[in-house]
Phi, psi and omega in degrees: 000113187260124176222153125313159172266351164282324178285265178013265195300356184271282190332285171313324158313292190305337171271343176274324164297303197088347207224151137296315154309305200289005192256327186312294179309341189273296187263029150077024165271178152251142189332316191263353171289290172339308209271331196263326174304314200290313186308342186290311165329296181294290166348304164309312189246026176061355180239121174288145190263295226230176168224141149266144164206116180103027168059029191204137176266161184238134158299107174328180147303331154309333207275323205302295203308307197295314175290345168261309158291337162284007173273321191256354160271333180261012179261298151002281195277009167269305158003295175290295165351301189277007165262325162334307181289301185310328194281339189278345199080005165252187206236359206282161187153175158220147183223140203225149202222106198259135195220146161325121183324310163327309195305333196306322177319258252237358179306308171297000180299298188284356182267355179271336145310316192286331170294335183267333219241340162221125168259347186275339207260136162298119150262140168223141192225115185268100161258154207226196123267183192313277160011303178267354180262311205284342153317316163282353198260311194291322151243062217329105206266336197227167173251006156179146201242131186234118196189135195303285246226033202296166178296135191289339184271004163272136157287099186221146150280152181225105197253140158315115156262332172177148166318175180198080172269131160304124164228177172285163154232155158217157165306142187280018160211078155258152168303349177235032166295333169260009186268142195257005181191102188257117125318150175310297195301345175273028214215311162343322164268026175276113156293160179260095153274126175220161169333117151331141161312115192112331170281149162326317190281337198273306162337274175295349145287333204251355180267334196270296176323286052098337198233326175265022168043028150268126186243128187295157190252344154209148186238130139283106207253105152263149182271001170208152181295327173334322187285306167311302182325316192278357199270296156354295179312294166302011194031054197258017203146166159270147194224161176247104150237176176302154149341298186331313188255036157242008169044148202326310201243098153246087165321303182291318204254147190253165162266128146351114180269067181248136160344112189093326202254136029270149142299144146275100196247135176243171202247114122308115150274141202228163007317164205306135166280165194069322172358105184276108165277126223302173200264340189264350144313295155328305169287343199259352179305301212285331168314301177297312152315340170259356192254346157320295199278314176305314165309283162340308189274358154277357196283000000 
């Protein structure tokens, strides 16, 4: 089977893309150069690797196994590429970081040091909801995954990045907003605006409700905190979210003082076990664990 390591890495656009053009654009062809490589490809190896249907591609079964072994060669010679710079003294690379939508508070935060102390290495940070960080993680898409709630049914390291305590909100001239001991039953006429079903918050409100035999007597369900914060905001309800995501100034919104609350929710870094992580990986591991705890300890 004769393939390139270029038609490889072609291949693989294409399958992190869906398009042809757009795997085209990644690797810096033209469309009809790109059309005429895959075909070579597909040739090379007798089977068809793809479909387009809806103007979007779907990968055979072949095409998935062919996109899991060029994912894993090309994860390989990058690896090697960054111990070659490093042996050489330079810092240049990429590095890709995929996270929950919540983590966008506070990650790039921790991303910031690691950009001044390697300015050469490229990043890239895929915010998702859960669902979609776990899709990539399932086809390790990335070199390390941030997230509340990792999957039970994975083989994964798994490290503490940091707490994620949960609380109530409320509107900031709600009636228990100054009460210093609040029960659930003073909450029972609350509509809940909460996380869709599948997110890390929603998961870990409904294992907590669930555990103190509380049922909200109406739920309103949004798909990002932004939305909530403002529903909040509008008095359309009491809401359960990370700390995290009401940031340094919520003027509109008060924290509850209730029972049981914050949940102790914790931040996982995650990736795949056996995995090897890339050296500028590695670095950005121990970087990130240390820069938790410093954050953390200024807050």
């Amino acid at each position: 089977m004769n393939i390139t390591f270029r038609q490889l890495r072609l291949f693989l656009a294409l399958a992190e893309t869906g398009s042809v053009s757009a795997a085209a654009k990644v690797m810096h062809v033209t469309q009809p150069t790109a059309s005429m490589q895959l075909r070579e490809v597909t040739q090379a190896v007798g089977l068809p690797l793809y479909e387009v249907v809806s103007r979007r591609v779907h990968l055979t079964e072949a095409g998935q196994a062919l996109a899991r072994t060029a994912r894993a060669i090309a994860g390989e010679w990058d690896a090697f590429e960054q111990r070659v710079s490093g042996a050489k003294g330079l810092t240049s690379g990429r590095l890709k970081v995929a996270v929950v939508s919540t983590a966008k508070y506070f990650v790039p935060r921790l991303l910031g040091s690691f950009c001044k102390l390697h300015p050469q290495i490229d990043i890239s940070l895929e915010v998702l909801n859960r669902d979609h960080v776990i899709t990539r993680l399932r086809s390790n898409l990335d070199d390390l995954y941030v997230m509340s709630m990792p999957p039970g049914d994975l083989p994964l390291e798994d490290q503490i990045l940091m707490p994620n305590p949960l609380v109530v909100i409320a509107p900031a001239g709600h009636k228990l907003a100054a009460k210093k001991r609040i029960t659930m039953a003073q909450l029972q006429a609350e509509r809940f605006i909460l996380r869709e079903k599948g997110s890390g918050t929603r998961m870990a409100t409904d294992a907590h409700l669930s555990q103190i035999a509380f049922a909200p007597s109406a739920v309103l369900e949004l798909g990002s905190n932004e939305a909530i914060k403002e529903s909040v905001e509008g008095q359309l309800g009491v809401s359960i979210l990370s700390r995290h995501a009401l940031g340094p100034h919520h003027e509109g919104l008060a924290v509850l003082n209730v029972q049981g609350f914050p949940i102790q929710s914790q931040w996982h870094l995650v990736w795949p076990r056996g995995k090897q992580l890339s050296p500028i990986a590695e670095v950005f591991r121990r970087h990130l664990l240390g820069e938790a705890k410093g954050w953390l300890g200024a807050r």
